[in-house]
N, C-alpha and C positions, 0 to 999 in steps of 0.2 A: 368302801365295802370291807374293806379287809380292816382297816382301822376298829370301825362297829366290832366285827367279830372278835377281836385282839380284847377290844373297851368293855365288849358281853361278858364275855368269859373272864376277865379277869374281875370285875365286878362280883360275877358269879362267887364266884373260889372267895375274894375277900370278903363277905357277904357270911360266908360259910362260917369264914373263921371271926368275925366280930360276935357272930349269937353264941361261940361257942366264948370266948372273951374277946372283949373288946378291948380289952388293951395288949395285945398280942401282936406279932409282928409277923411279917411272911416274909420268907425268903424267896426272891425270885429266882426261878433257874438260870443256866450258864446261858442255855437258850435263847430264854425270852433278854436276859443283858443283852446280849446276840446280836437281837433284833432291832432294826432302826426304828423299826414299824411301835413295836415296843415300849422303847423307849420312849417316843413319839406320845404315845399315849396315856404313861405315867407322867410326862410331865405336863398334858393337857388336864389330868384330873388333880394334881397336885398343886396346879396354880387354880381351879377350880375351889381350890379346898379341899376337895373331897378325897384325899390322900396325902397321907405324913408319912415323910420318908426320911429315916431317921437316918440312914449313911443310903449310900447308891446300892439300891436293890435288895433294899430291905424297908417294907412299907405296909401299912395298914391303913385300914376304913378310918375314919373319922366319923363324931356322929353325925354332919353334916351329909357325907358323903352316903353313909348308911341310909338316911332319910331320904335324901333325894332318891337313891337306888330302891328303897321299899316303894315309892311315890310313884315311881316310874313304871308303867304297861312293860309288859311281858313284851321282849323282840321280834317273840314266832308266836304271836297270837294269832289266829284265824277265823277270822269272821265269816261267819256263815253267808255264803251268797243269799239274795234274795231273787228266788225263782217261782215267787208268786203262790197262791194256795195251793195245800197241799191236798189233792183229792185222795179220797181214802175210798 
């Protein structure tokens, strides 16, 4: 659970900065270094592809990664129950 959330939002944030350039680099905080969980999760999108990391904790979208992330359903999409006709 907590993995997804770390792998959303940083998705998120890189996402941000590839439309603004994509070849541009983000620095990760001392934080997220920090973090096992983290780290953990950069080096699952990174052997995915979908992240170049050019020294440790310094990484960007790839256009692989970009694509598969526009490709991919919204995390907190909410699908309307079906609770049968609506009488009006």
């Amino acid at each position: 659970m907590h993995l997804e959330k770390i792998r959303e939002g940083l998705l998120v944030s890189l996402a941000a900065t590839y439309e603004q350039d994509p070849t541009r680099y983000v620095v990760l905080s001392k934080q997220t270094l920090d973090s096992a969980l983290a780290r953990e999760v950069v080096a699952e999108l990174r052997n995915e592809g979908s992240v170049e990391e050019q020294v440790r904790g310094v990484i960007r979208l790839t256009d692989r990664g970009y694509s598969s992330y526009k490709n991919k359903p919204l995390p907190y999409t909410f699908r309307t129950p079906n609770f049968g006709p609506v009488v009006a």
